[in-house]
N, C-alpha and C positions, 0 to 999 in steps of 0.2 A: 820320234820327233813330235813335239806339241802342236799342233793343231791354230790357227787364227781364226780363230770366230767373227763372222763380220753380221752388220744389222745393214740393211741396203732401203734407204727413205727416199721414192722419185712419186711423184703422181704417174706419170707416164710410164704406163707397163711394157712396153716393147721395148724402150730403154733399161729399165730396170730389169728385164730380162737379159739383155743383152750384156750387161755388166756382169750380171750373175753367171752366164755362159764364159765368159773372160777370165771372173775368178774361180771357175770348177776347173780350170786346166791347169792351175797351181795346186797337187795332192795336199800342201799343207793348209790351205783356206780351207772353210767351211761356211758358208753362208747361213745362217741359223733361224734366221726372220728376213720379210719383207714390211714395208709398211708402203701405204700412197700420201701419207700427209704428216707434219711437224708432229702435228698432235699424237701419232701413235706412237713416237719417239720414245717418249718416258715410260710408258707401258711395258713395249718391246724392250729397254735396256733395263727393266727393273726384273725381267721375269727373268732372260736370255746371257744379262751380264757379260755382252761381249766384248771382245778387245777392240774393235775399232766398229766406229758407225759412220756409213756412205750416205753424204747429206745433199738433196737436191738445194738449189739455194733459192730456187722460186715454186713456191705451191701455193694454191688457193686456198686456205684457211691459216695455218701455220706455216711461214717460212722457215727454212731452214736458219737463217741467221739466230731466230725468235726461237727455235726448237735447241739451238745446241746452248746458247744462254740459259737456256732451262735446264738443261738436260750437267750441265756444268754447276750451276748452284744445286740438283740433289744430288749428282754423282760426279764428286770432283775429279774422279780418275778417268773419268771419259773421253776418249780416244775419237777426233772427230775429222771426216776431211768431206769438205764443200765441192759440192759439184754445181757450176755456176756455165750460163753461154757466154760470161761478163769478163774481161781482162781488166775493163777499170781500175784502178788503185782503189780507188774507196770503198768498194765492193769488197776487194781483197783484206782493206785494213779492216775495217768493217769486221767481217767474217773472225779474222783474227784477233780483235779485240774483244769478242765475246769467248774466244777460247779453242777456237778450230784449230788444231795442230796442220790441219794439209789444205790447198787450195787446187783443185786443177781443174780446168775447162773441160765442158765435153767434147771437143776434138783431139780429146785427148788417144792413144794408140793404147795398145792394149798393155804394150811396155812397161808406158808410165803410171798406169791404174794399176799394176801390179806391184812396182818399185814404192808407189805411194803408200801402198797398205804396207809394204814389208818395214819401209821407213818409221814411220806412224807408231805400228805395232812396234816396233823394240824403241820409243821413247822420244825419235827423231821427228822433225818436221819435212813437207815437202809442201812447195810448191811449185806450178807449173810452167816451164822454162820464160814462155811467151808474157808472164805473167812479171816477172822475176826484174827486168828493164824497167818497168813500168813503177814497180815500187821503189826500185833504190832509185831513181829520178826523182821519182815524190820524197822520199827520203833527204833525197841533195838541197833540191827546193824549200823544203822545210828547215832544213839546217841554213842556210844562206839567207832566208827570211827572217830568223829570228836573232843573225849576229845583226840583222843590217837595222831591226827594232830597238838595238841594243844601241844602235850607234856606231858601229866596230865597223871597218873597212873587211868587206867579206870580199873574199878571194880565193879561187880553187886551187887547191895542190898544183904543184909541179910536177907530172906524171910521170916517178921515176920507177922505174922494173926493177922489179926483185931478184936481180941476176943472182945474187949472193946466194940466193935462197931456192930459185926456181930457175930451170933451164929457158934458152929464150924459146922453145916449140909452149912448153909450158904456160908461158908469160902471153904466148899469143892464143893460147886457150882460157885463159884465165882472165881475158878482154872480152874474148865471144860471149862466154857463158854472162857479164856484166853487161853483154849486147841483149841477153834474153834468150841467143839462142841453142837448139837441141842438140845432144851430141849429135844426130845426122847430119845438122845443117851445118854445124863446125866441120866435121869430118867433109862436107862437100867444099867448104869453104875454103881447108886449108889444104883437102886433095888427099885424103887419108880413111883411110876405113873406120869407122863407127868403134869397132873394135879399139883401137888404137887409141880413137877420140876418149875410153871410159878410160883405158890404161892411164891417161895423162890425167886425165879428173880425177883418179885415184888417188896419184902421184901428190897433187894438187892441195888435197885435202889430208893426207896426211903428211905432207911438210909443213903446211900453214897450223895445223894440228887444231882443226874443227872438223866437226860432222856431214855438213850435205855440202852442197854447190850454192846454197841461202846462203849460210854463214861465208864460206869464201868471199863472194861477193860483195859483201859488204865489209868483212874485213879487206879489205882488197880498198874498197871506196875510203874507207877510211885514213889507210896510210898511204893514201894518191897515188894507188901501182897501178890503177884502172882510171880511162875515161869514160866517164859519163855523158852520152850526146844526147 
């Protein structure tokens, strides 16, 4: 089996250890460089060529934001995911508009830093549950804003369930995950094991026929089978 090569960018070494310790218990990572600043970014991904690069989102000379726009205009197939203490939206949009494939906070569990690199590395996007509410709200906002610039009487969906398509356990997971939140906190939510909660996310994503729990969500928002609060 191939190997993921990862570049890991934090100033803070006990963190950046600590990451590195998370991803040596997956046999197929390989961490291949470290760096403490933006600026070593394009050095280490020119020598190293790795598949994906771990980007702190705040350092003293070069930010990460400023490192992966760089690191994007020389090397367009660069594979990037932000590590940020930020949930902000604009943080988020921000990061992604310069070309970051993944978003996730550092409280994040070791789960998620590993699903994010596996995601990332085969072509997908992730972002971090807590993270995920926050933008398709700005998403809603921005849409509503610009019919009401328009002139146009803006009005939100009538929030009808996808019976036809999804089960109703399905339908009430496919709300949580548009609430932001983790399979844990679903599974505790709805009183069902974590296990159970991925089962339906599966489910979820391949009947809606998209890739992560991002794209549901917002497919979701968009044909009004989900509220947005």
């Amino acid at each position: 089996m191939l190997s993921t090569s990862i570049v890991i960018i934090d100033d803070h070494q006990l963190f950046r250890e600590g990451v590195k310790r998370i991803l040596d218990f997956e046999s197929t990572f390989e961490v291949v460089a470290e760096g403490d600043d933006g600026s070593d970014a394009v050095n280490l991904v020119e020598r190293y060529q790795p598949d994906v690069v771990i980007m702190d989102i705040n350092m003293p000379h070069v930010n990460g934001v400023e490192a992966t726009k760089d690191l994007i205009m020389r090397f367009p197939g660069t594979k990037v995911i932000i590590l940020s203490i930020h949930d902000d939206e604009n943080y988020v949009f921000h990061a992604l508009k310069t070309g970051a494939r993944g978003y996730l906070l550092k409280e994040m569990d070791a789960d998620a830093l590993i699903k994010a690199v596996k995601v990332v590395a085969n072509g997908g996007s992730y972002l971090h549950p807590k993270v995920t509410h926050n933008l398709i709200s700005e998403y809603r906002r921005l849409a509503v804003d610009s019919t009401k610039e328009a002139h146009q009487v803006a009005t939100l969906p009538e929030i009808r369930r996808p019976l036809h398509l999804l089960t109703r356990r399905e339908c009430e997971v496919l709300q949580l995950l548009a609430d932001g939140q983790s399979n844990r906190t679903i599974g505790e939510t709805l009183y069902i094991s974590e296990k159970t909660v991925k089962n339906h996310v599966s489910n979820i994503l391949q009947k809606m026929a998209v890739n992560d729990r991002t794209q549901a969500v917002v497919l979701a928002i968009k044909k009004g089978w989900v509220e947005v609060k």
